[in-house]
N, C-alpha and C positions, 0 to 999 in steps of 0.2 A: 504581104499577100500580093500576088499579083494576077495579073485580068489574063484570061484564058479564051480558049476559042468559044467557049460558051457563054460569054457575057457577053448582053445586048452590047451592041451599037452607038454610037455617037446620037442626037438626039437636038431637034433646032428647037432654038427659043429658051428665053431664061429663063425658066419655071424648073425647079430642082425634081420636079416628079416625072417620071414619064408612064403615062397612062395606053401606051400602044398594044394593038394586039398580037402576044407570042406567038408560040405553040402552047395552045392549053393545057397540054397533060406537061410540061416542065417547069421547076419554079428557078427563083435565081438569086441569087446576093442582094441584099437591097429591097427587097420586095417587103411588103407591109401588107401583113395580112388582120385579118380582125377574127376576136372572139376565142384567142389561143389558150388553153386551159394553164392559167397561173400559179403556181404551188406556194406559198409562203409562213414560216412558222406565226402562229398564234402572237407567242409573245418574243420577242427578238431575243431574248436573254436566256432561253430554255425551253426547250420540249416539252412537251406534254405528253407521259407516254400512256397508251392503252392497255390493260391487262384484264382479263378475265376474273369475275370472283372468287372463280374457281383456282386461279394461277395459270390455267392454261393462256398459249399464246391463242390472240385471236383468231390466223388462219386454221389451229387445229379445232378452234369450238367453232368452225361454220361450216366444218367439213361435213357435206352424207348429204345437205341443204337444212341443217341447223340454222337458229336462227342467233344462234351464239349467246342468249344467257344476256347476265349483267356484266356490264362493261364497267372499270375502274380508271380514273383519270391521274394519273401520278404525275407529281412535278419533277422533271427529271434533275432540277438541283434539290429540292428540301426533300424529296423522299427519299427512305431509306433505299428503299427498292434499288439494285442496282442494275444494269442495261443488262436488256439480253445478250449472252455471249457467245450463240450463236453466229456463225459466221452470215445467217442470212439477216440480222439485222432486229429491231424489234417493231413494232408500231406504235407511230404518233397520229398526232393528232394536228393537221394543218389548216390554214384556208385558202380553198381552189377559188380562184376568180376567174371572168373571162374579160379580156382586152385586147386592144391592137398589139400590135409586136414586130418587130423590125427581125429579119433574115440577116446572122450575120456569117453563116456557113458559108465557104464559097463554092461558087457554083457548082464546081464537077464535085462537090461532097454531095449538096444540095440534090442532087439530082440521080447520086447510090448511093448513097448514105440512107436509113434508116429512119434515125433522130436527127432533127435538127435542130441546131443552137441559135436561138431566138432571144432578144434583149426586150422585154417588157416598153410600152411605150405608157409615159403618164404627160400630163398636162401641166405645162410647164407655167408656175406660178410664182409667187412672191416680188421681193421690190423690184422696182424700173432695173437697181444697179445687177442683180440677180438674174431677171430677165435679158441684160445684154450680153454679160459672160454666157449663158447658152446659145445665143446668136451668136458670138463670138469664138463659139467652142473654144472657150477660155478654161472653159471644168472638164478636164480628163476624161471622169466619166459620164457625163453627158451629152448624146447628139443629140443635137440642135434637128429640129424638125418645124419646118413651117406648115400650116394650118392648111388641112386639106376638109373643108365644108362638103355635106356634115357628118363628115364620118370623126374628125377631129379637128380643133382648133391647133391654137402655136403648142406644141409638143418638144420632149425630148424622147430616148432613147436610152434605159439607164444601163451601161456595162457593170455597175455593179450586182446587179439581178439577173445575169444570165441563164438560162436553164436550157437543158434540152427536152423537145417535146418532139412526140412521134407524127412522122409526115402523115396520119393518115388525121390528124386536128388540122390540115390544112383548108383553110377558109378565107376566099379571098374577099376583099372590101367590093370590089366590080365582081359580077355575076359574069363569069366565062373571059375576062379578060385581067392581064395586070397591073397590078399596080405599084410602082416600084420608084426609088431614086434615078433619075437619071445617070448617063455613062459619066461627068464628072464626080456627080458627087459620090456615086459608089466607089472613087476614086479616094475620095476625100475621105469616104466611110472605113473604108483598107486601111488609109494613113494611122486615123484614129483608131482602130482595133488594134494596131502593131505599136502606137504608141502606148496604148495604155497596160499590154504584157508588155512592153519590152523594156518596161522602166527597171532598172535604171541603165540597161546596156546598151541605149540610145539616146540621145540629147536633141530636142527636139529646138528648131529655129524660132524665137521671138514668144519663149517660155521658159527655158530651163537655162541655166549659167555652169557654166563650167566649174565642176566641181575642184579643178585642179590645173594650174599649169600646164599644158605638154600639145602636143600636137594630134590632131579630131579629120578623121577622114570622113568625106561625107559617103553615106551610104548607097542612094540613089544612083552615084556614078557608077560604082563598084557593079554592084546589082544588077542595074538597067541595062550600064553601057560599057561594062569591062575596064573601066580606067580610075585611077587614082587621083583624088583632088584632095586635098588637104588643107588645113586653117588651123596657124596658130594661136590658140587661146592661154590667156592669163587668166589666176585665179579669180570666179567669182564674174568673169565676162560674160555678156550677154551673147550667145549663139546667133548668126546669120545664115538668113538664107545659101544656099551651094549659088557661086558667080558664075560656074561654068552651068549645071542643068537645071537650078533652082531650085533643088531637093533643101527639105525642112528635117530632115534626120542626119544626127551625128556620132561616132564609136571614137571613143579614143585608141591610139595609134598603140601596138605593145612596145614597151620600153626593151 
């Protein structure tokens, strides 16, 4: 992913947030918005599907302003019932919640794009040693997010719950201004969304070990600055930083 002419600006001072006023009516990569409608199944191992007493599908019993009757809660693994096989799908049964949520669209989608792909934000818990792999952004899928009082304390960012939700649940934490990562660390936030699909057709510096003897171009050069850098690894070696532009991503070379 890379930064466009629609991404703020550089931004002084070490604070990872930048709280400056945009243009109100445009949102951006990085932005953290509050109250985003969360969708998640009931029970992690199976659906719940809804069906009519009747057998009818729900949308056709609420049709005319019905009020649709008795509803049936089937498990969609012990029931015999099988899924609707209709190409439109059938209806379950989830839980909506509302929370913070991190903007991981990049901008110029963000901004014609319809839906936006948002990563749920939870509050980052458990041991000391747990808590510093997410400061650490040691866990793949979790961004590390520091406490922003009181809309949230020390937080993450979970990429494995990403959803899309429609721009018009846009709701921001400041009233008429944004609230967003600053210009590095959206930087930082890029790295990590391209790490975590690009696994495994990237090798990432001072995480991931060389799957195999051979020769690893670093990415970053390629990409950024049109030039070829290269690092011979041995089986099972630990990945370093690029010597020439300090890029943390790696491709092995075709034999």
């Amino acid at each position: 992913m890379i930064l466009n002419g629609n991404t703020p600006g550089n931004v002084g001072g070490d604070s990872l947030y930048d709280a400056a006023r945009l243009e109100p009516h445009l949102l951006y990569q990085g932005e953290i918005l509050s109250d985003v409608p969360f969708l998640n199944m009931p029970k992690e191992s199976r659906w719940l599907l809804l069906r009519t007493k009747s057998g009818k599908m729900v949308d056709d019993a609420l049709q005319k302003g019905n009020l649709g009757g008795i509803v049936k809660v089937l498990d969609s693994h012990q029931s015999k019932e099988e899924w609707y096989n209709s190409t439109e799908g059938d209806f379950a049964m989830a839980r909506l919640s509302k929370r913070p949520a991190l903007v991981l669209s990049q901008t110029c989608d963000v901004q014609t794009k319809q839906f936006i792909q948002i990563a749920p934000i939870f509050a980052a818990e458990g041991s000391l040693e747990h808590i510093e792999r997410l400061r650490s952004d040691s866990i793949i899928s979790a961004f590390w997010l520091p406490a922003h009082l009181p809309h949230f304390g020390e937080s993450y960012a979970d990429l494995e719950l990403i959803q899309a939700v429609h721009r018009s649940y846009v709701k921001r934490l400041t009233q008429g201004q944004h609230f967003r990562l600053n210009h590095s660390r959206v930087r930082e936030l890029q790295r990590f969304v391209t790490r975590y699909f690009g696994r495994p057709n990237c090798f990432d510096a001072g995480a991931d070990l060389a799957p195999c003897a051979g020769t690893y171009l670093c990415v970053s050069c390629f990409y950024m600055d049109g030039r070829i850098t290269d690092s011979t690894r041995i089986d099972g070696q630990q990945f370093e930083k690029c010597k020439t532009c300090g890029g943390r991503s790696w491709i092995l070379k075709g034999r």
